[in-house]
N, C-alpha and C positions, 0 to 999 in steps of 0.2 A: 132598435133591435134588442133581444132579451139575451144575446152574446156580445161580450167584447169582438169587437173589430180591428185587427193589426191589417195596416196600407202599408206596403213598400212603394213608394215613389219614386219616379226617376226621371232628371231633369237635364237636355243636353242641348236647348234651342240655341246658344249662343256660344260663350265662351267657358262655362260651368259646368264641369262634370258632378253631377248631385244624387245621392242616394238618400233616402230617409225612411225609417220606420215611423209611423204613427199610430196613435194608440186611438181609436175612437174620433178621428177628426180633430183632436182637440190636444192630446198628451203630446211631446216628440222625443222619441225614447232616444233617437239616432237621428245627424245630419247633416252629412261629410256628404264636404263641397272641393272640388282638386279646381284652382283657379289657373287660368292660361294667361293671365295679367302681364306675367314678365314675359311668355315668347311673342305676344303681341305690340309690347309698349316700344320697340323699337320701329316697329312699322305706324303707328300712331292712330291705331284702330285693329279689328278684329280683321283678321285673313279668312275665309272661309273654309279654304281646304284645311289648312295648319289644324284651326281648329276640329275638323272633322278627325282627323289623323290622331288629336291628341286625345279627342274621346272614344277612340276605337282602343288606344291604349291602357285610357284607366277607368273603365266604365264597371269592368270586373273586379278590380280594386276598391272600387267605391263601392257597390252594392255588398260584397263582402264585409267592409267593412262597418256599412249600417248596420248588418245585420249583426255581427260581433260586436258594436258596440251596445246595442239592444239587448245583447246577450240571447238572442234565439236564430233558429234557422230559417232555410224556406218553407220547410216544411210549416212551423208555426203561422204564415202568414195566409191573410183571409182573402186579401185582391193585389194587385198590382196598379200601380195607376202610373201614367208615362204622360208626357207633355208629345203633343202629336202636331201644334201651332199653335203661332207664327213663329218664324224663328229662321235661323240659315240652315234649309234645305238637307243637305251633309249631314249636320249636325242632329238635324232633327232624326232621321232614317237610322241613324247609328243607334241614339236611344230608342224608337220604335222598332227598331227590329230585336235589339235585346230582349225589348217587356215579352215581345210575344213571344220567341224562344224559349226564356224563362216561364212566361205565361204555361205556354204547351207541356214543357217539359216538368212543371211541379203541378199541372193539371191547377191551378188557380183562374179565377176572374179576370178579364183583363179590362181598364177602364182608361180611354183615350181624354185624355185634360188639355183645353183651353189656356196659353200660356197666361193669358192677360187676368182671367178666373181666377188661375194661382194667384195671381197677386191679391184680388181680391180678398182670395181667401185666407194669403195671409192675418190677416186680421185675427183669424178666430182661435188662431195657434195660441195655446197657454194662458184663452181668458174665457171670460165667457161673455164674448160678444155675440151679436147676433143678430140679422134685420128685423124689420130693415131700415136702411140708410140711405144714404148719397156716398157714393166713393168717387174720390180724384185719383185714377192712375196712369203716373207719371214716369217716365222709365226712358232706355237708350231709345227704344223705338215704340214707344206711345204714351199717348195723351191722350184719356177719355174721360169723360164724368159719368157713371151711370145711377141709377135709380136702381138699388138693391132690395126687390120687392120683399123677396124670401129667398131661400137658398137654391142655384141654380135659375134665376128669376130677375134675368138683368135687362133694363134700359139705357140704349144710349142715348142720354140728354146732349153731350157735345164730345166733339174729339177733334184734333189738330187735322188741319187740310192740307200741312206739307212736312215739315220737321216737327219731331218729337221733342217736348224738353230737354232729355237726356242726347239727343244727336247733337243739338245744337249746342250744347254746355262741352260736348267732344270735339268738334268742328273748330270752337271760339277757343278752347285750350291749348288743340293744335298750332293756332294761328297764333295765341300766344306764347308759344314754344314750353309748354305748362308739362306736357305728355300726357298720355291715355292710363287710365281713363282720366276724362275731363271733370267731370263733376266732383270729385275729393277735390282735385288738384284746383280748379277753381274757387270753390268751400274758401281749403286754405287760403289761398292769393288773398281770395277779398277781407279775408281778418282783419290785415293790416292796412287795408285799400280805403278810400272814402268814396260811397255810394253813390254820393249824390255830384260828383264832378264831372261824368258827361252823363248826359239826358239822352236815352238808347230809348227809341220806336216801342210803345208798346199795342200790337194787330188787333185791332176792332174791327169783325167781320159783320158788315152790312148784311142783315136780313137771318144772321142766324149768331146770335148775341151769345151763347153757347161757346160756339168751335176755338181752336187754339190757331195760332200764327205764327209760327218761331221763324220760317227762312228770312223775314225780312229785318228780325231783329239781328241775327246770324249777319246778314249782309250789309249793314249798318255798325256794328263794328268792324267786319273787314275795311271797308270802305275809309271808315274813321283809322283804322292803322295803317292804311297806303296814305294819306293826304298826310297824317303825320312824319312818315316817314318822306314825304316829299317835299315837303319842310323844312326838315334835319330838324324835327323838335322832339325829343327821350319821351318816347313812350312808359310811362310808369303803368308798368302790366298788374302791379295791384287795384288800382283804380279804375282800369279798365277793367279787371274781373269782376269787383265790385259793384261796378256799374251797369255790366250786364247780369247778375245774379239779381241786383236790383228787380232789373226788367221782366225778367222771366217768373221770378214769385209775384211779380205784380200781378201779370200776366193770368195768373193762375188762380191768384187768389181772388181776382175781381171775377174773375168766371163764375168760379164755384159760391161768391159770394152771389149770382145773379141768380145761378140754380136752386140756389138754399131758401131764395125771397121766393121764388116760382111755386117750386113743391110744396115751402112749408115744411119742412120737412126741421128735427131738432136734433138730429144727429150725421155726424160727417166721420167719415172714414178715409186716410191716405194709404195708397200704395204703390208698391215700384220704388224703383233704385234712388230716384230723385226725392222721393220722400223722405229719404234718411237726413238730405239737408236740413241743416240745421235753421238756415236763414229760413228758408218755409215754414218749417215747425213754430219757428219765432211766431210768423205773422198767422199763421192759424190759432195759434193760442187767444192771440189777439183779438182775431174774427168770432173766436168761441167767448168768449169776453164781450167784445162786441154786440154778437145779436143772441147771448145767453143760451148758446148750443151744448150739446157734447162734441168734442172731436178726438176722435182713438188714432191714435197712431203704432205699427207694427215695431215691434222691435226692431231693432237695425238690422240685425243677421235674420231677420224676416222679410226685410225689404226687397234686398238686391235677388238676382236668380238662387234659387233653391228649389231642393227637391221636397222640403217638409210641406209646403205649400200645395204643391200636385197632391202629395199623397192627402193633405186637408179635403181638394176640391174634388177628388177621385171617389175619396170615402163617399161624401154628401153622393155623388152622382150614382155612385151604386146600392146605397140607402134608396135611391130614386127609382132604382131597376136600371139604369140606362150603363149598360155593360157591351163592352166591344165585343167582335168578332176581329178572326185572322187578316179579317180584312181591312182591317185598321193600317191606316196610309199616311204618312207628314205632310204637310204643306205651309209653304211656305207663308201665303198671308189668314188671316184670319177668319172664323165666319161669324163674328161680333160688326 
């Protein structure tokens, strides 16, 4: 376009209440995130309602304060863009009913976003990347690899047929009395853990060499800490963290290594919350080493749920024309 574009973004699928101004897809002026981390961690996973309740409480909070920290009003701003799925239900509705309120009421664009795209698009926050690519996103509740033609322009080559990375990295931390979320708290553990002391399942799907498989690796440490315990033999929870963090970047990286051979393709892109893992990063470095690829990876505070990221994928989508009406609705699963 031959005008600057300011995106307010607003992001409420999960447990993240998210506001962000964006400058052109690409700048992030503003991107206040209010985390529900500590009223969940005693329950040892996300509540649904709790979280619905506590984004009804600071959803005004947040946008306000994107926008003051932006330093502009509503008035300044060119679309609105909201995350409308996948995500919990509740959660989702409280964000979309906002945008379009706002929407109506500052008379701006309203642009309905794909939560899983977000992530995608994190990528393109604060560089100048750009397809296309191959993207691994990894997160509480997903696991896909797609084929990023151009922007807006996605394939799915594979995705998990039961648990997500990220479920199962919360599940196995539960279980090892680690608390939620799982994935930091696992991260840590396996620091001090040694990798290679149990040998954890990693799912090979017959006939679609692509897809992910985490319940059975999930179930395969439980199993291994009840036999333990039946024992009386000290479970040492570093090396079981370890061991299963092993599993799961194996897991992932031998996938995305099958899709890279397939396309052809010399560039790779991470995203989602599990991507901030360090131990992943490691072995992607690797892989880009290995078969002399690119591989980008999003900032960290790009990773996990944000609003800068909607407001990224909103911009591109209304760059494209494709602009909501009132009629714009949440839902809970996906249409990727």
């Amino acid at each position: 376009m031959s005008k600057d574009v300011l995106t307010l973004g607003i992001e409420t699928s999960c447990d993240e209440t998210s506001a962000a101004v964006v400058l052109n897809g690409r700048k992030v002026l503003s991107n206040i995130i209010f985390s529900q981390i500590e009223a969940h961690q005693k329950f040892g996973g996300v509540v649904p309602e709790l979280a619905s309740r506590a984004h009804l409480e600071k959803i005004c909070y947040v946008v306000e304060e994107a926008l003051k920290k932006a330093n502009l009003s509503i008035k300044d701003i060119d679309v609105i863009a909201v995350t409308n799925r996948p995500g919990l239900i509740g959660a989702l509705l409280v964000g979309v009913s906002y945008a379009k309120g706002l929407s109506y009421a500052a008379k701006k664009p309203l642009v309905g976003v794909n939560h899983i795209a977000g992530h995608i698009y994190a990528n393109f926050l604060e560089t100048n990347f750009s397809p296309p690519f191959l993207c691994l996103v990894v997160s509480g509740g997903h696991s896909h690899l797609f084929w990023v033609e151009d922007y807006g322009k996605f394939k799915i080559l594979g995705k998990t047929i039961d648990d997500a990375a990220g479920e199962a990295f919360d599940k196995v931390a539960r279980a090892l009395g680690l608390g939620y979320p799982g994935g930091p708290a696992i991260q840590k553990a396996a620091e001090s853990g040694n990798e290679d002391s149990i040998t954890f399942p990693v799912a090979q799907i017959k006939g679609s060499e692509l897809d992910f498989s985490f319940s059975g690796l999930k179930t395969a440490v439980l199993n291994y800490l009840n036999q333990q315990k039946q024992k009386g033999i000290k479970i040492k929870t570093e090396d079981v963290a370890a061991s299963f963090q092993k599993a799961v970047v194996k897991a992932l990286v031998e996938n995305t290594r099958q899709a890279i051979l397939q396309i052809k393709t010399d560039t790779l892109a991470l995203a989602g919350g599990v991507a901030a893992n360090k131990r992943l990063r490691q072995e992607f470095s690797k892989l880009s080493q290995e078969l002399g690829i690119k591989v980008h990876f999003p900032p960290v505070e790009f990773c996990t749920d944000n609003a800068a990221m909607i407001a990224c994928a909103g911009y591109y989508s209304f760059l494209d024309g494709k602009v909501s009406d009132f009629s714009l609705d949440a839902y809970a699963v996906s249409d990727f």
